[in-house]
PDBQT receptor file of N, H, CA, C and O in Angstrom, charges set to zero:
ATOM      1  N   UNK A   1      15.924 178.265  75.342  1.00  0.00    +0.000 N 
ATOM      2  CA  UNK A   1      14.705 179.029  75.516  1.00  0.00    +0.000 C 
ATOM      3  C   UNK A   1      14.199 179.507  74.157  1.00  0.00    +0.000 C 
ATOM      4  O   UNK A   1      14.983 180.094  73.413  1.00  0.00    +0.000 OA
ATOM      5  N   UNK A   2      13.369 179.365  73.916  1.00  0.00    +0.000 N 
ATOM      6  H   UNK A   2      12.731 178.888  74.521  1.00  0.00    +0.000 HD
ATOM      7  CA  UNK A   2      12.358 180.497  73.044  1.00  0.00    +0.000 C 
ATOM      8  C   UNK A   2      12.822 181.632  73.019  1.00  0.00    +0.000 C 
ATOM      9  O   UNK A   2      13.103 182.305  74.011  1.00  0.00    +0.000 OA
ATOM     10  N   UNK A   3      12.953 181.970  71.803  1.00  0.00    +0.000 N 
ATOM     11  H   UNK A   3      12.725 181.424  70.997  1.00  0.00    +0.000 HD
ATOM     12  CA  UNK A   3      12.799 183.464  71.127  1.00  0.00    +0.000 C 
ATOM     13  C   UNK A   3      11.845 184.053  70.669  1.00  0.00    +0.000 C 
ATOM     14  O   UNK A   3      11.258 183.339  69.856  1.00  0.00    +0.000 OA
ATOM     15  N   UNK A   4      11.197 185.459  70.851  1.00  0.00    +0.000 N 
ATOM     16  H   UNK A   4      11.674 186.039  71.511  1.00  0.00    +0.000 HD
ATOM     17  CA  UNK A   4      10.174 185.816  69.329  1.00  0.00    +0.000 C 
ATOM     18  C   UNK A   4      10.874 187.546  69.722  1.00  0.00    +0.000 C 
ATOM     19  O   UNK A   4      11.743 187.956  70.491  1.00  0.00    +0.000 OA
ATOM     20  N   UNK A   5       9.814 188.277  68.584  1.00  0.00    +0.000 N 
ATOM     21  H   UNK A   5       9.108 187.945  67.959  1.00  0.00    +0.000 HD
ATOM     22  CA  UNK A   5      10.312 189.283  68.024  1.00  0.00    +0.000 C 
ATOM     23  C   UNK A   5       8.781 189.947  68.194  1.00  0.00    +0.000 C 
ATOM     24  O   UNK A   5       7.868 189.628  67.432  1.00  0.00    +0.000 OA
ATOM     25  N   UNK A   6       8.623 190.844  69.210  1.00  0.00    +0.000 N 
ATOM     26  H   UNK A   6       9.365 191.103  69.828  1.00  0.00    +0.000 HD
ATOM     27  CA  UNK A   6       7.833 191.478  69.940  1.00  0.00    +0.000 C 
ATOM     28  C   UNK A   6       7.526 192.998  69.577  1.00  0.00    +0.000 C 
ATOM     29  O   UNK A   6       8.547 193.643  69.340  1.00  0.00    +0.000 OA
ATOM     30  N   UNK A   7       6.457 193.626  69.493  1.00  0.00    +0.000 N 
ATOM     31  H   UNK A   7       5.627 193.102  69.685  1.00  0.00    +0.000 HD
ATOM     32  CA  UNK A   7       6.590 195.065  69.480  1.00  0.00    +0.000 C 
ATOM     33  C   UNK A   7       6.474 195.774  70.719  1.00  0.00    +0.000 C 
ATOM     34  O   UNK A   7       6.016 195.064  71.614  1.00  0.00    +0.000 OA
ATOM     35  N   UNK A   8       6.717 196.834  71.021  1.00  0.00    +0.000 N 
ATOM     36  H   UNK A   8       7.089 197.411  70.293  1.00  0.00    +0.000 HD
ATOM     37  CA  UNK A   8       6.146 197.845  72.552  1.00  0.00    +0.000 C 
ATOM     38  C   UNK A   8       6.037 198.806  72.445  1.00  0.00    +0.000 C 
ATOM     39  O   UNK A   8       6.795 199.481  71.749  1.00  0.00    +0.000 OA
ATOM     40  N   UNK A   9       4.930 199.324  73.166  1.00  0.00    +0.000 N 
ATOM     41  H   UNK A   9       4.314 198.775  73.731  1.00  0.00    +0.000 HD
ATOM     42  CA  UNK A   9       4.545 200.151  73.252  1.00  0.00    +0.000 C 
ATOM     43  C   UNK A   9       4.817 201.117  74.713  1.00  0.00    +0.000 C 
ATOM     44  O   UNK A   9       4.545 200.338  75.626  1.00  0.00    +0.000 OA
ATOM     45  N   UNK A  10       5.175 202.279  75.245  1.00  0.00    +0.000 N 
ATOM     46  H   UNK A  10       5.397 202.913  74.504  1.00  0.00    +0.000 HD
ATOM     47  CA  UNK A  10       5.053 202.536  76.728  1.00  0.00    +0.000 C 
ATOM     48  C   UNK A  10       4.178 203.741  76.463  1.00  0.00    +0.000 C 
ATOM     49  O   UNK A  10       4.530 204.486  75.549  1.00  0.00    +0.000 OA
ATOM     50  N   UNK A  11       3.233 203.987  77.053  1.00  0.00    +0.000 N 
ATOM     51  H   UNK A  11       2.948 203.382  77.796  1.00  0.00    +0.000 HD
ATOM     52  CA  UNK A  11       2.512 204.824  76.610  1.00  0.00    +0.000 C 
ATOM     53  C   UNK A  11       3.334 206.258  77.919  1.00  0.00    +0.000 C 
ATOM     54  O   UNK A  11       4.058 206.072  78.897  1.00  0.00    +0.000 OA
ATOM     55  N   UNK A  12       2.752 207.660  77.280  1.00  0.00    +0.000 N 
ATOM     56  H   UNK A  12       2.164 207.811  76.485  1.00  0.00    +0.000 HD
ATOM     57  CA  UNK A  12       3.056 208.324  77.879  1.00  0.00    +0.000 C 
ATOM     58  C   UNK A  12       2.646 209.048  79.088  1.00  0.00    +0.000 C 
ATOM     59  O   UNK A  12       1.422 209.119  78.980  1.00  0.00    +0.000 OA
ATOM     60  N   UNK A  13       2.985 209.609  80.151  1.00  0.00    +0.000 N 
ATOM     61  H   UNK A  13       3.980 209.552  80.238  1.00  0.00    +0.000 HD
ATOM     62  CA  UNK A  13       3.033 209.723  82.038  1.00  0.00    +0.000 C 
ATOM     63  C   UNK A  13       1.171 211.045  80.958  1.00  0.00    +0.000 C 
ATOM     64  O   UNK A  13      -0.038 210.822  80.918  1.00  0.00    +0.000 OA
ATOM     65  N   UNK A  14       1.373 211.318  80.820  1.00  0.00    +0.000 N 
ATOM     66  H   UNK A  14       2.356 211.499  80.853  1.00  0.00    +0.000 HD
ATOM     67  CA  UNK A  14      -0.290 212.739  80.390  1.00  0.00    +0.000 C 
ATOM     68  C   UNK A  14      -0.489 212.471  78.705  1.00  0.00    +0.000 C 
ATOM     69  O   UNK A  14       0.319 212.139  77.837  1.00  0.00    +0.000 OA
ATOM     70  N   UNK A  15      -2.028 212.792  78.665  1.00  0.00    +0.000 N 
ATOM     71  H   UNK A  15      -2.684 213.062  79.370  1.00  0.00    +0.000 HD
ATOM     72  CA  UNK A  15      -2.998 212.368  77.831  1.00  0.00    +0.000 C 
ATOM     73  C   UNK A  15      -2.314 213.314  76.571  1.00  0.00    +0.000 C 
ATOM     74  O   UNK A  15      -2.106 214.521  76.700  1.00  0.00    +0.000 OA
ATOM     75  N   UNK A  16      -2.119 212.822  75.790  1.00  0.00    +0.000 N 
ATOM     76  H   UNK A  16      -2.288 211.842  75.685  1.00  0.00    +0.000 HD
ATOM     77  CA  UNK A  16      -1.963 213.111  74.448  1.00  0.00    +0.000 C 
ATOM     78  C   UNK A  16      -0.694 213.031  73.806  1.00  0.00    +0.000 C 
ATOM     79  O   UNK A  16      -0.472 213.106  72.598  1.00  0.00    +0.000 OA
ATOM     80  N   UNK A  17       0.544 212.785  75.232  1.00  0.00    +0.000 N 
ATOM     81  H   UNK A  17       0.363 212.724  76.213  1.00  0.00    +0.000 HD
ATOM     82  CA  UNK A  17       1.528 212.478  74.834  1.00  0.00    +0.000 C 
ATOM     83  C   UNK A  17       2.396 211.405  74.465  1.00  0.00    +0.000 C 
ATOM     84  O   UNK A  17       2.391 210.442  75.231  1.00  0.00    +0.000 OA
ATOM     85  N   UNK A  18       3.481 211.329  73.006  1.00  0.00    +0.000 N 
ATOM     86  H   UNK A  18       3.485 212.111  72.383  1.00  0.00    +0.000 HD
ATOM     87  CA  UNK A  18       3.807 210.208  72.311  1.00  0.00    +0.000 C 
ATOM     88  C   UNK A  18       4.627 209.043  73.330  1.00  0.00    +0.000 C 
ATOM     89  O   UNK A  18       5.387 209.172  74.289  1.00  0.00    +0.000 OA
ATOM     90  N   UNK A  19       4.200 208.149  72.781  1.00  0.00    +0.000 N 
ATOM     91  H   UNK A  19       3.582 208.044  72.001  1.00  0.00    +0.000 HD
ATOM     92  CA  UNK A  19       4.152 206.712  73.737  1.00  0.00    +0.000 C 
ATOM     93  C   UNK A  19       5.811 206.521  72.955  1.00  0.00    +0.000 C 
ATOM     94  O   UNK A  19       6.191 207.011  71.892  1.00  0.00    +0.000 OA
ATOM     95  N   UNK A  20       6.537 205.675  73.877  1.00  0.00    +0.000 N 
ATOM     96  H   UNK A  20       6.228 205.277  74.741  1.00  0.00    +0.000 HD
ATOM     97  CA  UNK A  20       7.876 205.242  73.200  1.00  0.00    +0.000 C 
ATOM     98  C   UNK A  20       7.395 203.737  72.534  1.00  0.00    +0.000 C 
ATOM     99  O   UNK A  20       7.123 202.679  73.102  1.00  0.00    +0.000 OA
ATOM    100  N   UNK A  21       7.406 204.029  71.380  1.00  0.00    +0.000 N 
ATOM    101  H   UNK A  21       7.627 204.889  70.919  1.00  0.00    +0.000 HD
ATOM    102  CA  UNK A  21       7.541 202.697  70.721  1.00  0.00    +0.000 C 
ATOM    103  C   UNK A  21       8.663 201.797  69.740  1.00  0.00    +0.000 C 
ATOM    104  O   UNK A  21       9.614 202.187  69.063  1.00  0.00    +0.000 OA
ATOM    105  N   UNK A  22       8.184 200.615  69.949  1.00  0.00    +0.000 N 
ATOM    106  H   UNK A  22       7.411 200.297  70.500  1.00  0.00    +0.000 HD
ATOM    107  CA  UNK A  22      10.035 199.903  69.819  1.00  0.00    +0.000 C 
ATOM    108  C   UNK A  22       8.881 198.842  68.544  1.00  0.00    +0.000 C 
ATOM    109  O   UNK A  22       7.888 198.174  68.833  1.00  0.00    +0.000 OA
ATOM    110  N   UNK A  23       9.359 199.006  67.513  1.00  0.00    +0.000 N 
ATOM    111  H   UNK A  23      10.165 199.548  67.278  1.00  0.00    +0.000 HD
ATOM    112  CA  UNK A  23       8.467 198.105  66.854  1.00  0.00    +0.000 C 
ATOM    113  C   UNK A  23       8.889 196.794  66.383  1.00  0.00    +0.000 C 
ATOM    114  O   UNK A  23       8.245 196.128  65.573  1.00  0.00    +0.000 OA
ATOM    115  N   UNK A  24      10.064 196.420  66.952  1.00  0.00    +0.000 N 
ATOM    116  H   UNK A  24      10.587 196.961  67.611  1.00  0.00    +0.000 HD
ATOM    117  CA  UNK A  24      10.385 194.682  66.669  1.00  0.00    +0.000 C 
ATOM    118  C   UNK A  24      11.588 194.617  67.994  1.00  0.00    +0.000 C 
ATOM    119  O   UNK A  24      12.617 195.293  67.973  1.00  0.00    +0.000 OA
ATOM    120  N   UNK A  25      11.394 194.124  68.577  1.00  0.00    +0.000 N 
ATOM    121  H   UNK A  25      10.559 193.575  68.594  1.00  0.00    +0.000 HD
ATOM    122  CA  UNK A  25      12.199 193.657  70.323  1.00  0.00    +0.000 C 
ATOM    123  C   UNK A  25      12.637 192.199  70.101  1.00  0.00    +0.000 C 
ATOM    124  O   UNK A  25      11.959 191.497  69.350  1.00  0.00    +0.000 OA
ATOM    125  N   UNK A  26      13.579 191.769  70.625  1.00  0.00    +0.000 N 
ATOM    126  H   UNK A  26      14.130 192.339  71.235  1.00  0.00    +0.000 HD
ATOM    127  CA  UNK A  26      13.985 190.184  70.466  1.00  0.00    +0.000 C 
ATOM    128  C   UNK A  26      13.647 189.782  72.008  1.00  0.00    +0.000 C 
ATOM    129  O   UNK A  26      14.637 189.938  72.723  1.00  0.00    +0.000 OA
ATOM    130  N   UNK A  27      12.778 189.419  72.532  1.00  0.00    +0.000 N 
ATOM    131  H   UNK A  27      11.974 189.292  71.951  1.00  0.00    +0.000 HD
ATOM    132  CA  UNK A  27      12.256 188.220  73.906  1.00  0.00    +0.000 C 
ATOM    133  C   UNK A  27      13.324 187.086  73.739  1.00  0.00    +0.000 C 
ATOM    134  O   UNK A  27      13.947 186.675  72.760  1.00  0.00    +0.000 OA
ATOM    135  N   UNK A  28      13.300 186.729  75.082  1.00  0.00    +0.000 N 
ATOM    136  H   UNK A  28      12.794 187.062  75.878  1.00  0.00    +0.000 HD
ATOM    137  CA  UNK A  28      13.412 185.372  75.766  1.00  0.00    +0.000 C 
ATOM    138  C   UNK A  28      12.443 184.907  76.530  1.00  0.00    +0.000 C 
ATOM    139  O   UNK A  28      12.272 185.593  77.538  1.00  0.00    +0.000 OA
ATOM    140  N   UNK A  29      11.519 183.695  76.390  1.00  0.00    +0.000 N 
ATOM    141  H   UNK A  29      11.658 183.138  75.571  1.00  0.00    +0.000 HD
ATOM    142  CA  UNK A  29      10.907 183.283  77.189  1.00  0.00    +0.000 C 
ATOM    143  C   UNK A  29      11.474 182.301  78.159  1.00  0.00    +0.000 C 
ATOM    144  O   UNK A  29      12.126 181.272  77.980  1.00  0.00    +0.000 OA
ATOM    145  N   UNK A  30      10.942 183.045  79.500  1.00  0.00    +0.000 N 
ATOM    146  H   UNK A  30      10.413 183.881  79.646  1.00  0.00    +0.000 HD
ATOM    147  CA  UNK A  30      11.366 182.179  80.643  1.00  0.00    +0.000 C 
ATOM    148  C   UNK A  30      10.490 182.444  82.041  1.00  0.00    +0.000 C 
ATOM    149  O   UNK A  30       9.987 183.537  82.299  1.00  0.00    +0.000 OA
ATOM    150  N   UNK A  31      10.385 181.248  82.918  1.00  0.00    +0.000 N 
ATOM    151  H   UNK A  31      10.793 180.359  82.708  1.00  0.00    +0.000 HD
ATOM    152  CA  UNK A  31       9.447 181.741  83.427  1.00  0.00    +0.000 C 
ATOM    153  C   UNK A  31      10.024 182.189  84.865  1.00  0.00    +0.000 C 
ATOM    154  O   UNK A  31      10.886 181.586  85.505  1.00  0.00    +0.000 OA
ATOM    155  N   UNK A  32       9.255 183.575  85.295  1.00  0.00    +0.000 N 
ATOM    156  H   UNK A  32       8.555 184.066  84.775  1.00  0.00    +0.000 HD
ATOM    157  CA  UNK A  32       9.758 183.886  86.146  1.00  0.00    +0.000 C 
ATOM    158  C   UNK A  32       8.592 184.903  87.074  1.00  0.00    +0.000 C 
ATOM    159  O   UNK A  32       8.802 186.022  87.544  1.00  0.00    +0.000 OA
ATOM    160  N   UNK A  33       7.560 184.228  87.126  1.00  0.00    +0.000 N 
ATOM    161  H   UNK A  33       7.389 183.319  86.744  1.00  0.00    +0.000 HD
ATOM    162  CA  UNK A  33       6.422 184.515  87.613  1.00  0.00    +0.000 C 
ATOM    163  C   UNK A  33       6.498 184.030  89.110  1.00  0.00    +0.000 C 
ATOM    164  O   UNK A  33       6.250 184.864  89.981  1.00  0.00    +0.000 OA
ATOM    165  N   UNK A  34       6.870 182.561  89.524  1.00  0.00    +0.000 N 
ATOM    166  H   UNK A  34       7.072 181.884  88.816  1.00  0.00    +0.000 HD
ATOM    167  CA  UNK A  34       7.188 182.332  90.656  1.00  0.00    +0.000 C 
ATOM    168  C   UNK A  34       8.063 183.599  91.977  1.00  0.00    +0.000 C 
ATOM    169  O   UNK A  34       8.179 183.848  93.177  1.00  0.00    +0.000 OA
ATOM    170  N   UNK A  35       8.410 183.967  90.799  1.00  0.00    +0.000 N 
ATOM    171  H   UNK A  35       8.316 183.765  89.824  1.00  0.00    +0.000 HD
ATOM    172  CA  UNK A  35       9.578 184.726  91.809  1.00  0.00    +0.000 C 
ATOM    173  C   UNK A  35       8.666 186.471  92.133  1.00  0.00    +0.000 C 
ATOM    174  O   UNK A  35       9.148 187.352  92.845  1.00  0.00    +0.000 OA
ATOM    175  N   UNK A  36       7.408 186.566  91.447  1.00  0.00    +0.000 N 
ATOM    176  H   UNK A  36       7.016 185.850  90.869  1.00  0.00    +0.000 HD
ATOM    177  CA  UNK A  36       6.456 187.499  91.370  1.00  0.00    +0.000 C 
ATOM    178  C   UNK A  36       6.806 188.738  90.520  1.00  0.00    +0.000 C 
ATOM    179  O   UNK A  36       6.409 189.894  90.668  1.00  0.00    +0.000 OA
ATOM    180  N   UNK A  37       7.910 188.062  89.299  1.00  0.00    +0.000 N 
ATOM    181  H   UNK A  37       8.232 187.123  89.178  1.00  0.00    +0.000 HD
ATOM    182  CA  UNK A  37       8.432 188.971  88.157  1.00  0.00    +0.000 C 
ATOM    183  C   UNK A  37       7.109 188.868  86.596  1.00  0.00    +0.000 C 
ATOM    184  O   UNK A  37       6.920 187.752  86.114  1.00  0.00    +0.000 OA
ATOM    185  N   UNK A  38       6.393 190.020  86.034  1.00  0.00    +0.000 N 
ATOM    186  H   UNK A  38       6.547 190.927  86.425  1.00  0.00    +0.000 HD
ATOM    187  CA  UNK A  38       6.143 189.578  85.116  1.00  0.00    +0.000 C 
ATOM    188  C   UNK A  38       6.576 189.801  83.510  1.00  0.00    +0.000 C 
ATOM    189  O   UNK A  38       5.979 189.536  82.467  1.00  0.00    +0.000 OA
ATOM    190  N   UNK A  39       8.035 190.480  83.813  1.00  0.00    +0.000 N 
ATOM    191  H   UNK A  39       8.520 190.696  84.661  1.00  0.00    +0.000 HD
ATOM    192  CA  UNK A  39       8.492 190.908  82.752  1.00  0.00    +0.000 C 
ATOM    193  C   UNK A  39      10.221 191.707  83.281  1.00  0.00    +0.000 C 
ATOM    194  O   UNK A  39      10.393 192.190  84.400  1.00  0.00    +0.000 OA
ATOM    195  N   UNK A  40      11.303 191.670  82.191  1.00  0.00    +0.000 N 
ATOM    196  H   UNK A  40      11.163 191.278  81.281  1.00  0.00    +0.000 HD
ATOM    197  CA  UNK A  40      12.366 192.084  83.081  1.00  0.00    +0.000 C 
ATOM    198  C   UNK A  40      12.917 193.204  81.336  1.00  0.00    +0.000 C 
ATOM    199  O   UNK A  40      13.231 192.953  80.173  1.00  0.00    +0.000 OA
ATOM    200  N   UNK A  41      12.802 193.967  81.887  1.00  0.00    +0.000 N 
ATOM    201  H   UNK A  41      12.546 194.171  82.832  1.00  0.00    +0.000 HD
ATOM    202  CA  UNK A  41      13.094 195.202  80.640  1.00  0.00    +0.000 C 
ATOM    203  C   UNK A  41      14.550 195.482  80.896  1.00  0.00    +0.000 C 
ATOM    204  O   UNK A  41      15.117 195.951  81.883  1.00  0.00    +0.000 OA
ATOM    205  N   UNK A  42      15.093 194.975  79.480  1.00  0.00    +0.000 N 
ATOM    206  H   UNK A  42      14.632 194.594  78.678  1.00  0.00    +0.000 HD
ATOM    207  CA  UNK A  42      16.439 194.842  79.226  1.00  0.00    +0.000 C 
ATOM    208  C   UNK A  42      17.094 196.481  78.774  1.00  0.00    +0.000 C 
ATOM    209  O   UNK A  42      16.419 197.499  78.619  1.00  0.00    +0.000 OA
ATOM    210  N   UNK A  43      18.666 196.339  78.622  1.00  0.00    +0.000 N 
ATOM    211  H   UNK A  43      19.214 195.512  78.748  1.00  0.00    +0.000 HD
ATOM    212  CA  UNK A  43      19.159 197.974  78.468  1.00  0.00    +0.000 C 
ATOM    213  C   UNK A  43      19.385 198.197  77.289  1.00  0.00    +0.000 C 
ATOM    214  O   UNK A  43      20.033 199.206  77.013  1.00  0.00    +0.000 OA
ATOM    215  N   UNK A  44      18.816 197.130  76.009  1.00  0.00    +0.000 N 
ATOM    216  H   UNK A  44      18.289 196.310  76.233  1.00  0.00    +0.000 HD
ATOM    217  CA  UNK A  44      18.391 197.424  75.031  1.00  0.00    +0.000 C 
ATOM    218  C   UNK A  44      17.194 198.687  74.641  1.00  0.00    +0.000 C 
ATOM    219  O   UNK A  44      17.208 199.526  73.740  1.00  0.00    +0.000 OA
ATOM    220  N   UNK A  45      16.268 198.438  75.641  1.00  0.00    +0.000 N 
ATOM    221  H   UNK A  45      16.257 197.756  76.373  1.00  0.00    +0.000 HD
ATOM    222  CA  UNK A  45      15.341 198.971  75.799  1.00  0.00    +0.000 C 
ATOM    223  C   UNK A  45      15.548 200.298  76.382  1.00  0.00    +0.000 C 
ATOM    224  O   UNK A  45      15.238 201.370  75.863  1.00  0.00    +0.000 OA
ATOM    225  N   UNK A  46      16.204 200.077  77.719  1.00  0.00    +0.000 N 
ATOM    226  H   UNK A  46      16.456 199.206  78.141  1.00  0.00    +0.000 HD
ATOM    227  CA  UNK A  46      16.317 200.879  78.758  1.00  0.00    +0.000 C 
ATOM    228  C   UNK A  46      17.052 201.922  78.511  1.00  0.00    +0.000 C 
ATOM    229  O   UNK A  46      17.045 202.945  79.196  1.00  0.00    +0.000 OA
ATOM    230  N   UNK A  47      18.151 201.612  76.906  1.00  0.00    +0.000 N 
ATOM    231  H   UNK A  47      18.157 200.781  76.349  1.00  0.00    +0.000 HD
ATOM    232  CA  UNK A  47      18.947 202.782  76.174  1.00  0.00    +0.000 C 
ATOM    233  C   UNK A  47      18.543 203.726  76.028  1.00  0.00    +0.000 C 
ATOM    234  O   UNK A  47      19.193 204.735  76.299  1.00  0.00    +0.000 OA
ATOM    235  N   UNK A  48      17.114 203.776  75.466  1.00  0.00    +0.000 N 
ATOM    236  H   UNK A  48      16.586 202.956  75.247  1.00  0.00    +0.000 HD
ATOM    237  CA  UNK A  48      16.181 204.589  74.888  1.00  0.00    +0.000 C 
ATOM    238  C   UNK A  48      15.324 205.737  76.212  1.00  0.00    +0.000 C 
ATOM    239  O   UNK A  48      14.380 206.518  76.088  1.00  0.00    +0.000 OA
ATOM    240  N   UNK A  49      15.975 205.453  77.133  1.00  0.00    +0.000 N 
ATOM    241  H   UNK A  49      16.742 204.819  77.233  1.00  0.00    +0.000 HD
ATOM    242  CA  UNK A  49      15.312 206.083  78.460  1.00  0.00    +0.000 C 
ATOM    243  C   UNK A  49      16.110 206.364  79.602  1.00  0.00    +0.000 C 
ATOM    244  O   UNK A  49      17.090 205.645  79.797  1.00  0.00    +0.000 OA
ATOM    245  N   UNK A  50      15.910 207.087  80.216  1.00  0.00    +0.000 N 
ATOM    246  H   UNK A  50      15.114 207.671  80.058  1.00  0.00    +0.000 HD
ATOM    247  CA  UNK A  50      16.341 207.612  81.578  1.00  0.00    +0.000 C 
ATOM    248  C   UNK A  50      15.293 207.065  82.579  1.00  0.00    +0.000 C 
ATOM    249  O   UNK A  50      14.105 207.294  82.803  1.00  0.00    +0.000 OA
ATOM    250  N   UNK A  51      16.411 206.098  83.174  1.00  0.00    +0.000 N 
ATOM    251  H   UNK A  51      17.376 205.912  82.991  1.00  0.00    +0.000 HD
ATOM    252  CA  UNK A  51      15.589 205.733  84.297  1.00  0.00    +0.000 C 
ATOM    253  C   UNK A  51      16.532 206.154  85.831  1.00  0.00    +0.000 C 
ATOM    254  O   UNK A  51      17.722 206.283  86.121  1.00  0.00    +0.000 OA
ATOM    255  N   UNK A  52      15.290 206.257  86.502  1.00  0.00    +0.000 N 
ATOM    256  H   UNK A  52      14.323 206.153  86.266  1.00  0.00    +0.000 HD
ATOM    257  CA  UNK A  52      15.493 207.065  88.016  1.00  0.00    +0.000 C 
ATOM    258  C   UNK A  52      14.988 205.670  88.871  1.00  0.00    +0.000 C 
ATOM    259  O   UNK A  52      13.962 205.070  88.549  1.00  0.00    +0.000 OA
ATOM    260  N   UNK A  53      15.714 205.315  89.817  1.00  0.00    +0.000 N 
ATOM    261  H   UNK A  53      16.547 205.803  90.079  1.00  0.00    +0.000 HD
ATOM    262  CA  UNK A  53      15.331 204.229  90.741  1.00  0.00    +0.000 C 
ATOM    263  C   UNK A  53      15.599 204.996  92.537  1.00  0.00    +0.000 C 
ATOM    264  O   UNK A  53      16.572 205.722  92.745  1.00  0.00    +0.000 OA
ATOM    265  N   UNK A  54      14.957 204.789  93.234  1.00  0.00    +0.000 N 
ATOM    266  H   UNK A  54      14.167 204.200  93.065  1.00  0.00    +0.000 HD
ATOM    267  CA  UNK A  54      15.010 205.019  94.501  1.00  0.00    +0.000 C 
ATOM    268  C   UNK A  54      14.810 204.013  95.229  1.00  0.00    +0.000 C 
ATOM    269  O   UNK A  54      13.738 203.410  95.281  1.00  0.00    +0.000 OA
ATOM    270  N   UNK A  55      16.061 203.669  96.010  1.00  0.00    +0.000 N 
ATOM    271  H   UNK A  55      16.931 204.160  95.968  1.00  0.00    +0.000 HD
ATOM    272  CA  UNK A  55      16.115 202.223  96.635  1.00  0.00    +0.000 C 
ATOM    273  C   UNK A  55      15.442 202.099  97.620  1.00  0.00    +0.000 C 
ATOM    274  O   UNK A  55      14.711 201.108  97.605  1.00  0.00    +0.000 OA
ATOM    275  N   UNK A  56      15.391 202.792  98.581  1.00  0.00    +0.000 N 
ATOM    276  H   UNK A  56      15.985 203.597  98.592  1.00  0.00    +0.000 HD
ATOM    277  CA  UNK A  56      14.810 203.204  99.729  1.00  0.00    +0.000 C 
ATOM    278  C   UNK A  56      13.409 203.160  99.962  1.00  0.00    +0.000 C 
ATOM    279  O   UNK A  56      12.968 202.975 101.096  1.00  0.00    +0.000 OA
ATOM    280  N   UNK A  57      12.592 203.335  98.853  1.00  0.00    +0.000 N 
ATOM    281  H   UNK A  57      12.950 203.486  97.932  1.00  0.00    +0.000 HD
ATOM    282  CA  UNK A  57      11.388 203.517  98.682  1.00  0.00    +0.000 C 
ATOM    283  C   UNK A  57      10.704 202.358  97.769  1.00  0.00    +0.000 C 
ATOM    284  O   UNK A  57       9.518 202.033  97.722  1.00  0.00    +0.000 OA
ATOM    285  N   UNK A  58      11.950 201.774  96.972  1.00  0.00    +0.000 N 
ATOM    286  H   UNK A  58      12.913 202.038  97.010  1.00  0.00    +0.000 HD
ATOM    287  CA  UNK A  58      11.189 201.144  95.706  1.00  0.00    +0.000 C 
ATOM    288  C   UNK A  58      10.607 201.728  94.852  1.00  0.00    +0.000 C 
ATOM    289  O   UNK A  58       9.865 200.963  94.236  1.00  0.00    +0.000 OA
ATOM    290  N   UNK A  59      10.564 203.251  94.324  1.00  0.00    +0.000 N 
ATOM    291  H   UNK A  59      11.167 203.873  94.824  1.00  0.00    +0.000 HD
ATOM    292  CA  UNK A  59      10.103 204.242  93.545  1.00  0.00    +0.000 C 
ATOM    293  C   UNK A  59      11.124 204.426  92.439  1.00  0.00    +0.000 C 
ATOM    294  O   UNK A  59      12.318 204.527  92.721  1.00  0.00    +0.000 OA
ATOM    295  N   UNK A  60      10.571 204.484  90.854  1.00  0.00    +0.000 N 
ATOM    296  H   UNK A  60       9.601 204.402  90.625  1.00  0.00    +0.000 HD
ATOM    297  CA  UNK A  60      11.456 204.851  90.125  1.00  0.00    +0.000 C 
ATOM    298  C   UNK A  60      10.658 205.641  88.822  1.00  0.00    +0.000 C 
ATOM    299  O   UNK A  60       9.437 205.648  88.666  1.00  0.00    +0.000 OA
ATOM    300  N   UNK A  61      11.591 206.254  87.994  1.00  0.00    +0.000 N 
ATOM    301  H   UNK A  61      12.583 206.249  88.120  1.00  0.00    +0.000 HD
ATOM    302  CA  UNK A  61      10.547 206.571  86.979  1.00  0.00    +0.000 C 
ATOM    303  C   UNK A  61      11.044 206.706  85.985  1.00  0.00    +0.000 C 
ATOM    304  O   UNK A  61      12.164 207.212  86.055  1.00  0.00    +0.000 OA
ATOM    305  N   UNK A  62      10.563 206.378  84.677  1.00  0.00    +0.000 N 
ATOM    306  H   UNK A  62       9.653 205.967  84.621  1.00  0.00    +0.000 HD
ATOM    307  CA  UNK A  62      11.304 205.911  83.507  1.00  0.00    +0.000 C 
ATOM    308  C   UNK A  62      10.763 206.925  82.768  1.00  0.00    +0.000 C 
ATOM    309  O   UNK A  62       9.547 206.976  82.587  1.00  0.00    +0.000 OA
ATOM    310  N   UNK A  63      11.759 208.007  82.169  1.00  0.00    +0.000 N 
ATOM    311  H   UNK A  63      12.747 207.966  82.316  1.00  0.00    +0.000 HD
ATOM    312  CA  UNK A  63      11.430 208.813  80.822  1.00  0.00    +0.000 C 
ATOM    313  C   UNK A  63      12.141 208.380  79.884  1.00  0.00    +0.000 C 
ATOM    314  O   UNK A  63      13.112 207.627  79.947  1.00  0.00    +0.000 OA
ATOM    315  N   UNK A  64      11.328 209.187  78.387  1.00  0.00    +0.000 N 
ATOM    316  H   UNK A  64      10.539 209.799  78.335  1.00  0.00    +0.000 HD
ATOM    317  CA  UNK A  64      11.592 209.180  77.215  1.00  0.00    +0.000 C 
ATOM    318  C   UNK A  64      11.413 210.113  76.341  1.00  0.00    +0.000 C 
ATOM    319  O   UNK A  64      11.746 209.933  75.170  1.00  0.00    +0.000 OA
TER     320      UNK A  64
């Protein structure tokens, strides 16, 4: 697969507050749109955050 070296941005939940930004990310491209995925955020990423998932509902919410 393809590699590149990506920046991100997550902007923040209210207006004026700092967005988490990651300014060089290592991707894999692969496709996984069929499956109605358009992106799969790794725990590289996910280190940097507290994430809350609710199974039941499909509700989750990612701080930083």
């Amino acid at each position: 697969m393809d590699q590149y070296d990506v920046g991100i941005a997550i902007p923040g939940a209210d207006p004026g507050s700092s967005p988490l930004i990651l300014p060089t990310v290592p991707i894999v491209a692969c496709s996984l749109r069929p499956q109605g995925i358009d992106a799969l955020i790794g725990r590289d990423v996910l280190g940097r955050c507290l994430l809350s998932y609710n199974g039941a509902t499909g509700a989750f919410t990612l701080a930083f």
